[in-house]
C-alpha positions as CSV (number, residue, x, y, z in Angstrom):
1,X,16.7,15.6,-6.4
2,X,15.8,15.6,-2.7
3,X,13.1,14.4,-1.0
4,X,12.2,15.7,2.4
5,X,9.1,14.3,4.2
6,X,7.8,16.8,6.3
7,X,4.8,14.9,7.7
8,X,1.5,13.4,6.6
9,X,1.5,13.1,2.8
10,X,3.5,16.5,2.4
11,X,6.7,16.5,1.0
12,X,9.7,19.0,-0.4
13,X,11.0,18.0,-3.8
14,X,14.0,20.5,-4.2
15,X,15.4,19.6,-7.8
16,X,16.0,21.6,-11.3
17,X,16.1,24.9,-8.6
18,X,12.6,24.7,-7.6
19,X,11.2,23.7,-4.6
20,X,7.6,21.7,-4.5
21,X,5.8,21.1,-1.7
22,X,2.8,18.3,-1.7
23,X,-0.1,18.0,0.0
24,X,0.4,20.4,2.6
25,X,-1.1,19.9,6.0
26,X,-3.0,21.8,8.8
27,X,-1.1,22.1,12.2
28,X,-3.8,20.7,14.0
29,X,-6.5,19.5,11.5
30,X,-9.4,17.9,12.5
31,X,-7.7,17.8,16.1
32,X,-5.9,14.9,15.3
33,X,-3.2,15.9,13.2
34,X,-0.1,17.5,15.1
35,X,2.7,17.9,13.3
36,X,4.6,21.5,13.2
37,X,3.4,24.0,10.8
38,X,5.2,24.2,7.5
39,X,6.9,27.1,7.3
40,X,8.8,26.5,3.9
41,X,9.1,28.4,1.1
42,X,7.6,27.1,-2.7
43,X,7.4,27.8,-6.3
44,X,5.0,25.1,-6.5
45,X,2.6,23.7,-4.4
46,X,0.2,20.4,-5.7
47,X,-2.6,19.9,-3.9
48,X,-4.6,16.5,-4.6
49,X,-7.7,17.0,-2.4
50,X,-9.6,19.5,-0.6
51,X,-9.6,18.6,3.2
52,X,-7.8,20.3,5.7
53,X,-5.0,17.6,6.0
54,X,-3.7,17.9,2.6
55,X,-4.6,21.7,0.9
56,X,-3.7,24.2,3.9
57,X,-1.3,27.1,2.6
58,X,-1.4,29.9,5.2
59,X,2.2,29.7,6.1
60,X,3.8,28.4,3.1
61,X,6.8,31.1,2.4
62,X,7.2,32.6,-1.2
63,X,4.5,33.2,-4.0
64,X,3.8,29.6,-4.9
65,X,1.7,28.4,-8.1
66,X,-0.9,26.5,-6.9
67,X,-1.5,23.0,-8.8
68,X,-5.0,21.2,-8.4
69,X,-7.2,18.8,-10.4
70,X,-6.1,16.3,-13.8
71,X,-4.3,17.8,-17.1
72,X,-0.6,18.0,-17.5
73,X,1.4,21.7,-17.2
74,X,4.8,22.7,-17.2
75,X,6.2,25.1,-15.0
76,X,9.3,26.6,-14.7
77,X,11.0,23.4,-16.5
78,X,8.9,21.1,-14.2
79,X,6.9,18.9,-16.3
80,X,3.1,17.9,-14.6
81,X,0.7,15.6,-15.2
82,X,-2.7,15.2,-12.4
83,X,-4.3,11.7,-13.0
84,X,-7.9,11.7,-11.7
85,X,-8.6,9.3,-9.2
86,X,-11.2,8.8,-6.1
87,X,-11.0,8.9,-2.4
88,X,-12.9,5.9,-1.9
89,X,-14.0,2.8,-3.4
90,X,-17.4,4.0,-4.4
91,X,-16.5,6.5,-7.1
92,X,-16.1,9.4,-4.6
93,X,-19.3,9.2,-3.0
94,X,-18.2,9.0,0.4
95,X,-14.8,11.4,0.2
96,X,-14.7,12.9,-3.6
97,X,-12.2,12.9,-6.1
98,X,-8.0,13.1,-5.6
99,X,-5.9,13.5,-7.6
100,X,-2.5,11.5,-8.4
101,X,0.5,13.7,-9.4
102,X,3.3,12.8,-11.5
103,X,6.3,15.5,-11.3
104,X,9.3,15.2,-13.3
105,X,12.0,16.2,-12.0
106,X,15.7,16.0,-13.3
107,X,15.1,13.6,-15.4
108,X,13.1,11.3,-12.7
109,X,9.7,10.7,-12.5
110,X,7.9,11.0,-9.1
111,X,4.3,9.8,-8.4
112,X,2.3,11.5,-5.4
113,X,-0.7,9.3,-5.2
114,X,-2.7,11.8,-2.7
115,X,-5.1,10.0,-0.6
116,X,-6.0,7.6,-2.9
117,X,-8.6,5.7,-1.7
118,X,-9.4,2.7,-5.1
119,X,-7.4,0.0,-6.6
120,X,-6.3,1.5,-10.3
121,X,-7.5,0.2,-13.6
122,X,-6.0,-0.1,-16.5
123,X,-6.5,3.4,-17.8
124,X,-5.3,4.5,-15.1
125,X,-2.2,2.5,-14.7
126,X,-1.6,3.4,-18.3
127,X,-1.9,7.1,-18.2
128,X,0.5,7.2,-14.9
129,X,3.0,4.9,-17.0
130,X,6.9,4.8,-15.9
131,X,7.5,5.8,-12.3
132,X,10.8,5.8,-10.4
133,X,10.0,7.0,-7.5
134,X,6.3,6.5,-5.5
135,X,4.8,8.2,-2.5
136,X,2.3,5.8,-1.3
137,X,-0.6,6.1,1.4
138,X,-0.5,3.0,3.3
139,X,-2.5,4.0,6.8
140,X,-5.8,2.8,5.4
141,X,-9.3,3.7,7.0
142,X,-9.2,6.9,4.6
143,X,-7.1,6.0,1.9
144,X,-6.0,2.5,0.6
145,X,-5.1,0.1,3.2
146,X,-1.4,-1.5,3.6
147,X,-2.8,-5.2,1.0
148,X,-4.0,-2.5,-1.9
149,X,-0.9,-0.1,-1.5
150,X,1.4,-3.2,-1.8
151,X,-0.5,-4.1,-4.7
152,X,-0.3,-1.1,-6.3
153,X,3.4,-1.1,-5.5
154,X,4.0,-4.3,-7.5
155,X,1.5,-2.5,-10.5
156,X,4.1,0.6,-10.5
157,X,7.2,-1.3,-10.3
158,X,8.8,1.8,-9.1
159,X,12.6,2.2,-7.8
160,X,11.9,3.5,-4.8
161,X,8.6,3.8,-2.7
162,X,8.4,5.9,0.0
163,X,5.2,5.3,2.3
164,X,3.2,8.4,4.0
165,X,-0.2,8.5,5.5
166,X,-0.2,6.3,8.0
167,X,-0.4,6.9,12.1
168,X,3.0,8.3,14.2
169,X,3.1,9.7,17.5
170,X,2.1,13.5,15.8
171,X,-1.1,11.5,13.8
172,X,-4.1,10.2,15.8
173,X,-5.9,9.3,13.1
174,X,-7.9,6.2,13.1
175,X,-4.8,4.7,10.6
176,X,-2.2,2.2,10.9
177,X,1.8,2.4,11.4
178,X,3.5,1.8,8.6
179,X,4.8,-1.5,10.2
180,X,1.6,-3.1,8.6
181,X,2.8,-2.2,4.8
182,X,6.3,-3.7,5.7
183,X,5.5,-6.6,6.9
184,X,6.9,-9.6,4.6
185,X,9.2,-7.2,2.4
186,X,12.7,-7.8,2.3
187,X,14.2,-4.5,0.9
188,X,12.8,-2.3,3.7
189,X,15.6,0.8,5.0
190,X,14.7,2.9,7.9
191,X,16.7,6.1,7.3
192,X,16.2,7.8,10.3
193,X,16.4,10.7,8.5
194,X,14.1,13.1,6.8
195,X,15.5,13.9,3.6
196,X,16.9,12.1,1.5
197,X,19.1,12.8,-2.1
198,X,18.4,11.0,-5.0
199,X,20.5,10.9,-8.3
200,X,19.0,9.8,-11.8
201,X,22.5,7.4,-12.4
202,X,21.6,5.9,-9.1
203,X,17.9,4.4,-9.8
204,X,19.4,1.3,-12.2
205,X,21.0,-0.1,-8.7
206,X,16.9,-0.8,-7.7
207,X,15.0,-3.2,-8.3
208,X,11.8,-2.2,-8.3
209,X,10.9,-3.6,-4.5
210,X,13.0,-1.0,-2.9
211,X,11.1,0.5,0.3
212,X,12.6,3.8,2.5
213,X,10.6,4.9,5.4
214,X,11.7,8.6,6.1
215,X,11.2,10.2,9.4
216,X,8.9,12.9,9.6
217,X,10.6,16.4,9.9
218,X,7.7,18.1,11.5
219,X,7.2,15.7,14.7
């Protein structure tokens, strides 16, 4: 499977000969948010939220099904499940609902957690269940901040997180660098790269603290 962060909290999962995008943003939203357009083509896009930053698909290529909302699918050999979360603390009041998604994909299983914005209970830690790989909002301000992600990392015991959300030079957002959710973690790899290929058989080598900051693609 590869992983390509494109910007934001989008992603391209190419595996099983599909391509997935998440989240895909706006060039531009809320005049804040400037990384390139995505241009790439889909058979599936998930969507966890409905704000400009996260659900724009005017120039995604192809004829891509569109995923939103809780409920598990398969499509195409790609098994889905959307966990129903909130944006916020206070049950959606201030932002609404997201949703978290969990793909799997060649045998891995890959949780998108949207902008999740709450701490998860039980239920919901259970109904996520095994995860290998994470991709984690750790900005804060809209989502959960860089203390809840890393405590949601150590709930998840995934492989391999990969953080998103959080400010760069093409995000002026009122958020923080990822530099803030690193701090104090010891198995922390800057790639300087933004893709990045991932192999089932390879997963056993992690250890459940394993942390890769991809470079955005779309800068």
């Amino acid at each position: 499977m590869k992983i390509k962060f494109l910007g934001h909290s989008a992603f391209l999962i190419t595996g099983a000969g599909k391509k997935i995008i998440t989240d895909p943003y706006k060039s531009g939203a809320f005049g804040s948010l400037n990384y390139k357009p995505i241009k790439e083509s889909a058979d599936i896009v998930t969507i966890s939220h409905e704000h400009d930053d996260h659900n724009y698909l005017g120039e995604i290529k192809g004829n891509p099904k569109i995923i939103r909302g809780e409920g598990e699918r398969e499509i195409n050999g790609v098994k889905i499940k959307g966990v129903a979360t909130y944006h916020d603390p206070v049950k959606g009041k201030e932002r609404g609902k997201n949703t978290i998604f969990l793909l799997e994909v060649e045998g891995m299983r890959l949780a998108h957690l949207g902008d999740l914005g709450e701490s998860l209970n039980e239920e919901v830690l259970r109904e996520i269940g095994e995860v290998d790989i994470l991709l984690l909002p750790v900005g804060g301000y809209f989502t959960i901040s860089a203390t809840e992600a890393t405590k949601i990392m150590t709930e998840l015991k995934p492989k391999i997180t990969i953080p998103m959300h959080y400010k760069t030079s093409a995000c002026d957002f009122p958020i923080s660098p990822v530099d803030d959710f690193l701090g104090g973690k010891k198995n922390c790899r800057f790639l300087e790269k933004s893709e990045v290929e991932i192999k089932k058989e390879d997963l056993s080598a992690f250890g459940g603290d394993e942390v890769w900051v991809l470079k955005p693609e779309r800068v």
